[in-house]
Short mmCIF file of the C-alpha atoms (twelve columns), coordinates in Angstrom:
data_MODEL
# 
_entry.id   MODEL 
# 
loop_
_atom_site.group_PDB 
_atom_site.id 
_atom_site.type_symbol 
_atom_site.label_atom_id 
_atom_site.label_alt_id 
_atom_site.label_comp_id 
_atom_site.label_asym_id 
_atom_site.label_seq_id 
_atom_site.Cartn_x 
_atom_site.Cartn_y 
_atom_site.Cartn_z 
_atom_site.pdbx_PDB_model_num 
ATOM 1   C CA . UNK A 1   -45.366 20.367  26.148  1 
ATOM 2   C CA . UNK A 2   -46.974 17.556  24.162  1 
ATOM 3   C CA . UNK A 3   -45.881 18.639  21.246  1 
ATOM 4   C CA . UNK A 4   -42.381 18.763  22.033  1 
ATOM 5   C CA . UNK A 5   -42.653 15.782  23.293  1 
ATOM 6   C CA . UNK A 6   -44.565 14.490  20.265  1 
ATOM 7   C CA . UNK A 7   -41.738 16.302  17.884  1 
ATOM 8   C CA . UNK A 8   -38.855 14.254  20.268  1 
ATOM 9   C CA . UNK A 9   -41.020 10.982  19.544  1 
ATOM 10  C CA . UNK A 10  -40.882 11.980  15.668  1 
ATOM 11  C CA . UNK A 11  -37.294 12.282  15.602  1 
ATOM 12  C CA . UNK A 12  -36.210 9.584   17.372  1 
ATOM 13  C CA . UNK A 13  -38.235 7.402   15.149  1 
ATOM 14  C CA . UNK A 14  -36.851 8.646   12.041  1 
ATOM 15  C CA . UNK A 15  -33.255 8.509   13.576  1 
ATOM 16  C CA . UNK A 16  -34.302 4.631   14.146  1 
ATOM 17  C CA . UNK A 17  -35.609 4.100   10.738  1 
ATOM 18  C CA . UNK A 18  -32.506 6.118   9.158   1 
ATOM 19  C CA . UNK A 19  -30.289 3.586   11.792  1 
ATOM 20  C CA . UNK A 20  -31.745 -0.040  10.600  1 
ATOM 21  C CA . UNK A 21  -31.748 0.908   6.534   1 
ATOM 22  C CA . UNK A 22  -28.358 1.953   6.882   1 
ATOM 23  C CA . UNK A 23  -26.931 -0.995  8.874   1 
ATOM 24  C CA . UNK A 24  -27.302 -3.678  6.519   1 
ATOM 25  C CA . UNK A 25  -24.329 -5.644  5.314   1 
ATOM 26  C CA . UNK A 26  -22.860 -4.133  2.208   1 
ATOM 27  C CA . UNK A 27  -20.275 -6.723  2.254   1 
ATOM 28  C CA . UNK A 28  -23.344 -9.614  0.707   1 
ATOM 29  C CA . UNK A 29  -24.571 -9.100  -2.812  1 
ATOM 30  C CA . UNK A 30  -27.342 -10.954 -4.221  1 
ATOM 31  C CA . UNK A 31  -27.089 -13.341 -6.771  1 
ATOM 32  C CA . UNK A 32  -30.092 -14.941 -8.479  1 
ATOM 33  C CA . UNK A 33  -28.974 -18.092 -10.691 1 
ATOM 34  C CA . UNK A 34  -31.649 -20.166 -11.949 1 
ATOM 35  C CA . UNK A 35  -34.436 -18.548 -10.590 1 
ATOM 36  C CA . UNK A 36  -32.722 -19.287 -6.933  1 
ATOM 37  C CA . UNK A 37  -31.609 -16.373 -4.208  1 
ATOM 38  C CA . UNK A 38  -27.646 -17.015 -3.244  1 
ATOM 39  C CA . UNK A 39  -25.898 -14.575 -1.392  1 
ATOM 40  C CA . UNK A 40  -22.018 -14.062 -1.980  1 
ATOM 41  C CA . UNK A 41  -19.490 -12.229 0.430   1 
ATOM 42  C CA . UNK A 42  -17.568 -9.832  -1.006  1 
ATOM 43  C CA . UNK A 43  -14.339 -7.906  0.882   1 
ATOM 44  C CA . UNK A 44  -12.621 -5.275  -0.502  1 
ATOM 45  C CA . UNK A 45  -9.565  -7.075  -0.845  1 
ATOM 46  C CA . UNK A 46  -11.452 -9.728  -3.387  1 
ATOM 47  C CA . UNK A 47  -12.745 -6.108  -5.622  1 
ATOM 48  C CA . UNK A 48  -9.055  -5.590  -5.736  1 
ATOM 49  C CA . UNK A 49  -7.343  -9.191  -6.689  1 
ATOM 50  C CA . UNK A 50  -8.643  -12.454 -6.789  1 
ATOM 51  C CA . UNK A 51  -7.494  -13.852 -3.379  1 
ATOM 52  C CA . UNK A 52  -5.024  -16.637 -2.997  1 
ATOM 53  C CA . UNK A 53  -5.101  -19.646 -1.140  1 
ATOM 54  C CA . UNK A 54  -2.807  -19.477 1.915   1 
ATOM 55  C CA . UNK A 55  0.910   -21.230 1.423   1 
ATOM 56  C CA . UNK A 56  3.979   -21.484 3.449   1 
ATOM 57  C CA . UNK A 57  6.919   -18.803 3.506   1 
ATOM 58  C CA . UNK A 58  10.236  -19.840 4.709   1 
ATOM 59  C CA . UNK A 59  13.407  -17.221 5.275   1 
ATOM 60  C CA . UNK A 60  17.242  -17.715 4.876   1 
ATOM 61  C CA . UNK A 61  17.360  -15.673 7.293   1 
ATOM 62  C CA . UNK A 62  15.166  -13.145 9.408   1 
ATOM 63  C CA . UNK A 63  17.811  -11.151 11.314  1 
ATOM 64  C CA . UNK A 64  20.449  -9.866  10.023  1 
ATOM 65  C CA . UNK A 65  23.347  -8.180  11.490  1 
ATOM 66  C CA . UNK A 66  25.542  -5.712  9.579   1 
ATOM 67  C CA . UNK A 67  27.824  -5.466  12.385  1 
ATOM 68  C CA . UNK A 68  30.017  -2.118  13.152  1 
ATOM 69  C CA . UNK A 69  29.641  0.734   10.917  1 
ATOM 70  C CA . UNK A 70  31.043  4.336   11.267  1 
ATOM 71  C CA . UNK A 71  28.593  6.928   11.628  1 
ATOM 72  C CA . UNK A 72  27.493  9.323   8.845   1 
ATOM 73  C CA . UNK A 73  25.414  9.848   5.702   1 
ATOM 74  C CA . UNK A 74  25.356  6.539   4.787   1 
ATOM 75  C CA . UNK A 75  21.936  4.150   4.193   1 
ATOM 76  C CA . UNK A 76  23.146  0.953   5.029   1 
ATOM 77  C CA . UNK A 77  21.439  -1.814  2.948   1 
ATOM 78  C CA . UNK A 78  19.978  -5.437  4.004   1 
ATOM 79  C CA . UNK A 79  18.220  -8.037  1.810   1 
ATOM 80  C CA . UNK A 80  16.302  -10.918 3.124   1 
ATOM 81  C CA . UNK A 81  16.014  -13.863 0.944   1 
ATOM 82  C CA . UNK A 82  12.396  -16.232 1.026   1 
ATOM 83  C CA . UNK A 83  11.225  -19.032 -0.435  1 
ATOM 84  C CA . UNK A 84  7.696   -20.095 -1.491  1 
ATOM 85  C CA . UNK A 85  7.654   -23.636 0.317   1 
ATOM 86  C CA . UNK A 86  4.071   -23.773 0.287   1 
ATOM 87  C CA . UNK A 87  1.754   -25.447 -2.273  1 
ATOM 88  C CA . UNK A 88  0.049   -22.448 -3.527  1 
ATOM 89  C CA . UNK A 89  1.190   -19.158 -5.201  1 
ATOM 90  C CA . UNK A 90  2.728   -16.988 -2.749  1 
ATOM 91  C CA . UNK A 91  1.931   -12.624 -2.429  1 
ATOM 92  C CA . UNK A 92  4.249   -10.505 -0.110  1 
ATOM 93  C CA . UNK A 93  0.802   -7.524  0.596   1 
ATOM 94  C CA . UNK A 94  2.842   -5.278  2.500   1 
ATOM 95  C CA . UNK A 95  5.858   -4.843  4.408   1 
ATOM 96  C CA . UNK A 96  6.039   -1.894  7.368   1 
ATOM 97  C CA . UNK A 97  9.371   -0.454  8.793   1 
ATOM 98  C CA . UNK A 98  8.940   0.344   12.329  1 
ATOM 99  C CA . UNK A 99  11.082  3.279   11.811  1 
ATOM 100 C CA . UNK A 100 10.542  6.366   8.881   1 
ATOM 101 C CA . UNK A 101 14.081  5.456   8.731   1 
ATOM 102 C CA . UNK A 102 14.362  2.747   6.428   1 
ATOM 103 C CA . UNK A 103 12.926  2.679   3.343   1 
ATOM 104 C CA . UNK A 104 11.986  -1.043  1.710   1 
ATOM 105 C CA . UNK A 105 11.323  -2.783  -1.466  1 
ATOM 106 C CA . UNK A 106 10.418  -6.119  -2.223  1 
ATOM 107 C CA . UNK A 107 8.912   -8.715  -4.907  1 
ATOM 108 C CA . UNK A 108 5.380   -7.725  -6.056  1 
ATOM 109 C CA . UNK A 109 5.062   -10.625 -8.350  1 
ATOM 110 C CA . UNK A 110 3.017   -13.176 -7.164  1 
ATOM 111 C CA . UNK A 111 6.074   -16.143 -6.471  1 
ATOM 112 C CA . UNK A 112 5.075   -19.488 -7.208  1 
ATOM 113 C CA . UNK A 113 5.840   -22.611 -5.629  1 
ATOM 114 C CA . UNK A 114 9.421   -23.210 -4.508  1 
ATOM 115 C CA . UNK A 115 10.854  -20.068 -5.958  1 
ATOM 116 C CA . UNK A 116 12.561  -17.295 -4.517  1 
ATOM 117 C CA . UNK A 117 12.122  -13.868 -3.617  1 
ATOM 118 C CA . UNK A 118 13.170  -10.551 -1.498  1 
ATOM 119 C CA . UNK A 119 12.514  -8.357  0.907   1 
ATOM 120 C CA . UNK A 120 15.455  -5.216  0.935   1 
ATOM 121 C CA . UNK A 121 15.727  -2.618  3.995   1 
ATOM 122 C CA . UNK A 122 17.471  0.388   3.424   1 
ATOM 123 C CA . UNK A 123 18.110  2.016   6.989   1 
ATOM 124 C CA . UNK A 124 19.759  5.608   7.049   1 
ATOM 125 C CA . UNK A 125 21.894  6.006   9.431   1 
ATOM 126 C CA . UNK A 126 22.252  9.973   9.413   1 
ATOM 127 C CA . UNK A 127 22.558  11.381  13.248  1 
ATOM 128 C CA . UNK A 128 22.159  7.313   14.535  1 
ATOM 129 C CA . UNK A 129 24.891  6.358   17.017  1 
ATOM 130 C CA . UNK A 130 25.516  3.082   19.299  1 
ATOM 131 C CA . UNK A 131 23.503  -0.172  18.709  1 
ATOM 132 C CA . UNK A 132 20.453  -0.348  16.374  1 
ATOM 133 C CA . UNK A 133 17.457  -3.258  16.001  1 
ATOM 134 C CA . UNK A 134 14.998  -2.067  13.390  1 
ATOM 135 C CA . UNK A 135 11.983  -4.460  12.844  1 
ATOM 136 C CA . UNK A 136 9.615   -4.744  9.942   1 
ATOM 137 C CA . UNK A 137 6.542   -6.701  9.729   1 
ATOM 138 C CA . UNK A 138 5.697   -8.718  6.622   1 
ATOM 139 C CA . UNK A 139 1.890   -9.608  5.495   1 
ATOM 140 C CA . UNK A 140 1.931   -12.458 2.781   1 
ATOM 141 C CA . UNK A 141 -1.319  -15.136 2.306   1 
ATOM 142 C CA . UNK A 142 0.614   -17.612 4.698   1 
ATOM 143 C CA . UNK A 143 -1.225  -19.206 7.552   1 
ATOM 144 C CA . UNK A 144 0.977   -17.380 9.462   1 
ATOM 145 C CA . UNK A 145 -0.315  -14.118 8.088   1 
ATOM 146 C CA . UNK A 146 2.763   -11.765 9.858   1 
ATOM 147 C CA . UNK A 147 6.156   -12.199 10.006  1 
ATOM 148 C CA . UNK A 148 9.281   -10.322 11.883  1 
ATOM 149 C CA . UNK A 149 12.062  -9.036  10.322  1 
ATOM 150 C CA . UNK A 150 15.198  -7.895  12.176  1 
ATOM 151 C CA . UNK A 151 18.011  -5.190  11.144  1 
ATOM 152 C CA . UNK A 152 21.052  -4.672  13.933  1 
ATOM 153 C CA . UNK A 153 23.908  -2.628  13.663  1 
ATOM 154 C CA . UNK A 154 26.219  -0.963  15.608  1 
ATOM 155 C CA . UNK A 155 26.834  2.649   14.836  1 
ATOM 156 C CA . UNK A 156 30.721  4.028   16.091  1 
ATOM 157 C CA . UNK A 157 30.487  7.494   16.411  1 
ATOM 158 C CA . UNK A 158 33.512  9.262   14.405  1 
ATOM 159 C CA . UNK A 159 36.129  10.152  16.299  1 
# 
């Protein structure tokens, strides 16, 4: 019986040892400059890009309604227009369809300061009837770090 218990004591010891070496932060890396210890944050996102100050995005327009459309094979198309009002260099990250439905494309380019860019939403349609509202959700480096876009439509079946 002791040594069971002494083998339990033995494990859960290593298991502690193995726990605080393996819990350190491996987002801080060591720097020595002139003979002095500094400590600098990395993220993943920074070993990617450099990271950009945040800026201000501002839509034409964030819903947009196609109206009426007959039903059938069709992918039904919707671009919304944004401009970089900010006063640093503006990066759409990602944009995510609530729906497998609609595909998307937009600017990758970094846009600078009070230019233009897009954000397109291809919905299909196929075996859709009556009244639609897709969303999609926009990251950018704004201090506002989401934004909301709308599609509606209104599919008529065919008669």
């Amino acid at each position: 019986m002791k040594n069971y218990k002494k083998i339990k004591l033995n494990y859960l010891s290593l298991l502690l040892i193995v726990f605080l070496f393996s819990c350190g932060n491996n987002n801080v890396q060591k720097l020595k400059t002139n003979g002095v210890k500094k400590e600098k944050k990395l993220s993943s996102l920074n070993n990617k890009r450099r990271l950009l100050d945040l800026t201000k995005i501002e839509f034409e327009n964030k819903l947009i309604n196609l109206g009426e459309v007959i039903e059938g094979d069709t992918i039904l198309k919707a671009r919304y227009i944004f401009k970089n009002v900010g006063v640093n260099p503006l990066l759409i990250e990602y944009v995510n369809p609530d729906c497998s439905c609609t595909d998307y494309n937009f600017t990758k380019e970094i846009v600078k300061v009070q230019e233009k860019g897009f954000i397109d939403l291809e919905f299909d349609i196929k075996n859709k009837i009556g009244n639609q509202k897709l969303y999609a959700i926009v990251k950018s480096n704004t201090s506002a770090s989401f934004h909301k876009l709308i599609l509606k439509v209104n599919i008529l079946e065919l008669n």
